[in-house]
C-alpha positions as a Markdown table, in Angstrom:
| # | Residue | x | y | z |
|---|---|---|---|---|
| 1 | Unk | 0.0 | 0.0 | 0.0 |
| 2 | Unk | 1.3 | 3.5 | -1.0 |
| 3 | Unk | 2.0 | 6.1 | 2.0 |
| 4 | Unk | 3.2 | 8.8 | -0.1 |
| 5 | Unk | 1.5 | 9.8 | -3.2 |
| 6 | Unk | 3.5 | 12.6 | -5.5 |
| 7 | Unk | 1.6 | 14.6 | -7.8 |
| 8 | Unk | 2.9 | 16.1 | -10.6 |
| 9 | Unk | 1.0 | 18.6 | -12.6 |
| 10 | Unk | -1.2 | 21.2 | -10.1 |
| 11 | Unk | -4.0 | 21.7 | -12.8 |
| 12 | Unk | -7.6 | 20.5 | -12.4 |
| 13 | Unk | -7.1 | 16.7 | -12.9 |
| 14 | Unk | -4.2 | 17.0 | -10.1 |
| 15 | Unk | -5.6 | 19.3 | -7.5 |
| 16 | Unk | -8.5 | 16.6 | -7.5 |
| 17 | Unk | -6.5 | 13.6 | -7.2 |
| 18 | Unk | -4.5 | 15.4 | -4.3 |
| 19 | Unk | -7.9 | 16.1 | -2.1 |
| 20 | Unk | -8.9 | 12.8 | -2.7 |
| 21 | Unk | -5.6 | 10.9 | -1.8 |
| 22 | Unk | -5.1 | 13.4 | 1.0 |
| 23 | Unk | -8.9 | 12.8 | 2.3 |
| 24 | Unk | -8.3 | 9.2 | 1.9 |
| 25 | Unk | -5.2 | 9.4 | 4.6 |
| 26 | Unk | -2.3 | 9.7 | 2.1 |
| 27 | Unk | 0.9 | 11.9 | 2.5 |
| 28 | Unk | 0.4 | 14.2 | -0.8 |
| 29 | Unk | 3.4 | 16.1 | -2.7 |
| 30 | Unk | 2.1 | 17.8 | -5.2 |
| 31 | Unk | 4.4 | 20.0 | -8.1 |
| 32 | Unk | 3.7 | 22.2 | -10.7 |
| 33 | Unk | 6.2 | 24.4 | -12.7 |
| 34 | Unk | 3.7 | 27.2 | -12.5 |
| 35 | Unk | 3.6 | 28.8 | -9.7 |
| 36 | Unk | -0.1 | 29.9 | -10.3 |
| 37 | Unk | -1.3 | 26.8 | -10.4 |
| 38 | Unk | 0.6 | 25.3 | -7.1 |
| 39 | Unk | -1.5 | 28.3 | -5.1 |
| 40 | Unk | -4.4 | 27.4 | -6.4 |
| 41 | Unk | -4.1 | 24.1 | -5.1 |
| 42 | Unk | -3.1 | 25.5 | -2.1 |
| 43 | Unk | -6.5 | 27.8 | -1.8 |
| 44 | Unk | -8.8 | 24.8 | -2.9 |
| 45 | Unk | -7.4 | 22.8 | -0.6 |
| 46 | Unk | -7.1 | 24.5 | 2.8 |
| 47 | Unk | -11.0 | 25.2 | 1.7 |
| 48 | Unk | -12.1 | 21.7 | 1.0 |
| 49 | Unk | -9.5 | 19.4 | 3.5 |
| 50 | Unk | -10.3 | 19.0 | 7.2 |
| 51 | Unk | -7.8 | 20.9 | 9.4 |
| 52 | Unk | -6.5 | 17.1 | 10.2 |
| 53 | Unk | -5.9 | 16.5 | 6.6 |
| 54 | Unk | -4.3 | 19.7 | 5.5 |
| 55 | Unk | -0.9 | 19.0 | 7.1 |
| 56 | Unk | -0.1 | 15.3 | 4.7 |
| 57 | Unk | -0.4 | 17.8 | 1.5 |
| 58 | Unk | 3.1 | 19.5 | 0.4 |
| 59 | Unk | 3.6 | 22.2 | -2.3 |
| 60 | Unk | 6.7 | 21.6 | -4.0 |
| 61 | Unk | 8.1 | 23.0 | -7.1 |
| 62 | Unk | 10.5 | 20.5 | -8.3 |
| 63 | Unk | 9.8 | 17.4 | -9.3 |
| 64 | Unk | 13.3 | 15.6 | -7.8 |
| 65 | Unk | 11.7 | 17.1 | -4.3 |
| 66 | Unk | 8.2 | 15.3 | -5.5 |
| 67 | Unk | 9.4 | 11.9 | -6.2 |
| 68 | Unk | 12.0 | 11.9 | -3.8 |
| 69 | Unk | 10.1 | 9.9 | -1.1 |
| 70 | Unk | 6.8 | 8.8 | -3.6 |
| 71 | Unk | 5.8 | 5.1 | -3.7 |
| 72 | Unk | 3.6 | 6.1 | -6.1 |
| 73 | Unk | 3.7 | 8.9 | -8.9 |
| 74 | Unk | 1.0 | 10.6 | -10.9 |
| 75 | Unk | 1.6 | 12.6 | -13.7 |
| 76 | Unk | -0.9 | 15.1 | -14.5 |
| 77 | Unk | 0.8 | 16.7 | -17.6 |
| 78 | Unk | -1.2 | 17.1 | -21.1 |
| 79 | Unk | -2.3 | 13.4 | -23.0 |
| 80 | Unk | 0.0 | 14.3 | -25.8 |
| 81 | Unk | 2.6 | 11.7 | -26.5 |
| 82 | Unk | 5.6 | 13.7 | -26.3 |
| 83 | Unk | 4.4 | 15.3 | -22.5 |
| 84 | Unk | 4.1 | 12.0 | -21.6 |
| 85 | Unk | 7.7 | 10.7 | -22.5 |
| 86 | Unk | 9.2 | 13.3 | -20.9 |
| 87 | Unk | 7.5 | 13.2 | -17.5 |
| 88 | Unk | 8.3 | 9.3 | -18.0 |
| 89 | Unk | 11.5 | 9.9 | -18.8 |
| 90 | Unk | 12.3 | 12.3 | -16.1 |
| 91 | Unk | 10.5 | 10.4 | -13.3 |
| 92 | Unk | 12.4 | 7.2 | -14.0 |
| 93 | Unk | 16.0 | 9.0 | -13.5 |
| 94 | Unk | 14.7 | 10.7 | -10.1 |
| 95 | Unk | 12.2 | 8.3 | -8.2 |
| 96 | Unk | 13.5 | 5.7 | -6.4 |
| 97 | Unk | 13.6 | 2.1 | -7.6 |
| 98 | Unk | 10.4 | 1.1 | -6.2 |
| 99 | Unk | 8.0 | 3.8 | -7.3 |
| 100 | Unk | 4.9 | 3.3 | -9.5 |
| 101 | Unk | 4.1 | 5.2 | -12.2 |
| 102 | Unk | 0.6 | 5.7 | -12.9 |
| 103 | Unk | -0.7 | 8.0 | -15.6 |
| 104 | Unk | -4.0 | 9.3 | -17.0 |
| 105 | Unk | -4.8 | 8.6 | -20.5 |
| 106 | Unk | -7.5 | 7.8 | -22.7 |
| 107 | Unk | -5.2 | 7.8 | -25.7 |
| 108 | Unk | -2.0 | 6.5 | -25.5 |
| 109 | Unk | -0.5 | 2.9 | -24.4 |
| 110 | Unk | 1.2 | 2.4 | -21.1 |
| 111 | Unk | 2.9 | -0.4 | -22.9 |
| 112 | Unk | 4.7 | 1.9 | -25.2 |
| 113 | Unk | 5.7 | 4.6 | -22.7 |
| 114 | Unk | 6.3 | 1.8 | -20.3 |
| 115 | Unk | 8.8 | 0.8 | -22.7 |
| 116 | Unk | 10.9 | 3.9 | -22.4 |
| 117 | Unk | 11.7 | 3.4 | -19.0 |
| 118 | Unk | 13.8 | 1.0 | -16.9 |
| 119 | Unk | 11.3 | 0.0 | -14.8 |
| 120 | Unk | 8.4 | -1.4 | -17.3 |
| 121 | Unk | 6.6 | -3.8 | -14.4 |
| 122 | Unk | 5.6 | -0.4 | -12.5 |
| 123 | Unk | 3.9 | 1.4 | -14.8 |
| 124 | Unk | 0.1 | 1.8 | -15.2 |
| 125 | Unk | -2.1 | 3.8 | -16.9 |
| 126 | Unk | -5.6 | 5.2 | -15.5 |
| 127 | Unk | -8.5 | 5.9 | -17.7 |
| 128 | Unk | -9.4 | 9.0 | -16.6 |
| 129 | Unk | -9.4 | 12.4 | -17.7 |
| 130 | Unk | -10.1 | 15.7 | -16.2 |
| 131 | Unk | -13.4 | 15.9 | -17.4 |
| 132 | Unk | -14.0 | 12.9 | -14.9 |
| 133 | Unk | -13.8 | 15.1 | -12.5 |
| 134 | Unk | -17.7 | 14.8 | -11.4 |
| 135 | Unk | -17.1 | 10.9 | -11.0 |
| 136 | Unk | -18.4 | 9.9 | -7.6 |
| 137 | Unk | -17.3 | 7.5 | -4.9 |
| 138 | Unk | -18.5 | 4.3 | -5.6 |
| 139 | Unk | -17.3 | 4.4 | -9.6 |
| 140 | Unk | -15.9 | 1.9 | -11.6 |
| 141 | Unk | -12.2 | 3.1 | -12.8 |
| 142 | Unk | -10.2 | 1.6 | -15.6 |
| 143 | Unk | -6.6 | 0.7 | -15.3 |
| 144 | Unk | -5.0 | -0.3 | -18.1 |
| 145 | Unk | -2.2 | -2.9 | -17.8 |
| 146 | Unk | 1.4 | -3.0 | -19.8 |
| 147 | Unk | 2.4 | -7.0 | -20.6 |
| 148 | Unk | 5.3 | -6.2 | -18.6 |
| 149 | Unk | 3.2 | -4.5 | -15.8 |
| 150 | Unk | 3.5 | -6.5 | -12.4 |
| 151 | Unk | 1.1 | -8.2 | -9.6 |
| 152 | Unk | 2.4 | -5.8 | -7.6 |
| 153 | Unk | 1.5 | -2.6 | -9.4 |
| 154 | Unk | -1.6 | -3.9 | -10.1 |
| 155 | Unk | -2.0 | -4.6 | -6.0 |
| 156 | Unk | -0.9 | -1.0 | -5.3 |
| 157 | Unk | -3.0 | 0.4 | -8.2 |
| 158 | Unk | -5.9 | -1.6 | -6.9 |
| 159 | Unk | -5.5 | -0.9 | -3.5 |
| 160 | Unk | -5.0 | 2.9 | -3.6 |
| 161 | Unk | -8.1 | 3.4 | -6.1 |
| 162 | Unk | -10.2 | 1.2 | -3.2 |
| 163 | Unk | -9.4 | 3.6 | -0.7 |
| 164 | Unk | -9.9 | 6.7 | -2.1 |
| 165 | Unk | -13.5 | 4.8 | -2.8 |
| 166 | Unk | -13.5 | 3.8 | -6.7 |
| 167 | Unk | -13.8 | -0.3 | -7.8 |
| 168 | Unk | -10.9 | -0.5 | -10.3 |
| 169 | Unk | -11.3 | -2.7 | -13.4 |
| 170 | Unk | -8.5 | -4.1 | -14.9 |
| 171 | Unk | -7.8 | -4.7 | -18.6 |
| 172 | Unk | -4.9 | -5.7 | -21.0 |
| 173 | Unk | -3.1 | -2.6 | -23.0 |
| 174 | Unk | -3.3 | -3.3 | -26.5 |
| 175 | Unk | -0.1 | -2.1 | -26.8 |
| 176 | Unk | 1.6 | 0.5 | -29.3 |
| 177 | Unk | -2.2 | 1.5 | -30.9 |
| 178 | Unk | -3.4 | 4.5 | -29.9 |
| 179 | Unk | -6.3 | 3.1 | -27.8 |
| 180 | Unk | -10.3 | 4.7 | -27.5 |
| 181 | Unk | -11.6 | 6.7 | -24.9 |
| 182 | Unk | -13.5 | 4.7 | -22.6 |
């Protein structure tokens, strides 16, 4: 089970999967180049966490002081293929060994940017996007699987969508075709 949760990307999609990981109990880091963005968070969070929960949630502005601690990382930059390899790309030369990677996309395989990195087995994709936003507790959420990706990911993933109160569903990544939005 994941303690810490990094967060990188402060827009929309990230300042709502900090709130819900830090509701749920989880030590939050959350990072954005912009500074704008990284005080937004901080205003929509001091509004909507309890004075308990407020304290797991850091604002950092690098990504190294992200990851550096994460045993799992979310990447909230844009769906486009090229954002995504270099998020990939720099996460996988600054987390530690035994971080997941976990990104949202509709669009583009996991197995291909899973590939690009030396740790293939911890990498998963979510199906979400920010206009998920107005998903509710209780939702099904996709995960989409690399060949490569491991039992253990898959435990973590599985686990860590539970308790911030979705029922994951699991499926195969076709694998270097752009896949459909679900």
């Amino acid at each position: 089970m994941p303690t810490t949760v990094a967060i990188i990307g402060a827009g929309p999609l990230g300042r709502w999967l900090a709130l819900a990981a830090a509701s749920a109990g989880f030590r939050v880091l959350l990072e954005d180049v912009m500074p704008n963005n990284l005080h937004h968070a901080q205003e929509l969070l001091r509004q909507q966490l309890s004075p308990a929960a407020l304290p797991a949630v850091a604002f950092v502005s690098t990504i190294e002081d992200a990851v550096h601690d994460a045993d799992l990382v979310i990447d909230c930059v844009p769906d486009e293929l090229e954002s995504k390899l270099e998020i990939f790309w720099l996460l996988d030369r600054m987390a530690p060994p035994r971080t997941v990677f976990a990104t949202p996309t509709t669009r583009l395989s996991i197995a291909d940017l899973a590939n690009c990195t030396y740790r293939p087995a911890q990498c998963i994709a979510l199906a979400l996007e920010a206009s998920a936003l107005a998903a509710n507790s209780g939702d099904a959420i996709l995960l989409r699987t690399a060949p490569q990706t491991s039992p253990e990911t898959v435990a973590l993933l599985d686990q860590f969508c539970r308790r911030l109160g979705f029922i994951p569903t699991f499926e195969p990544d076709p694998g270097g075709q752009p896949t459909r939005t679900v």
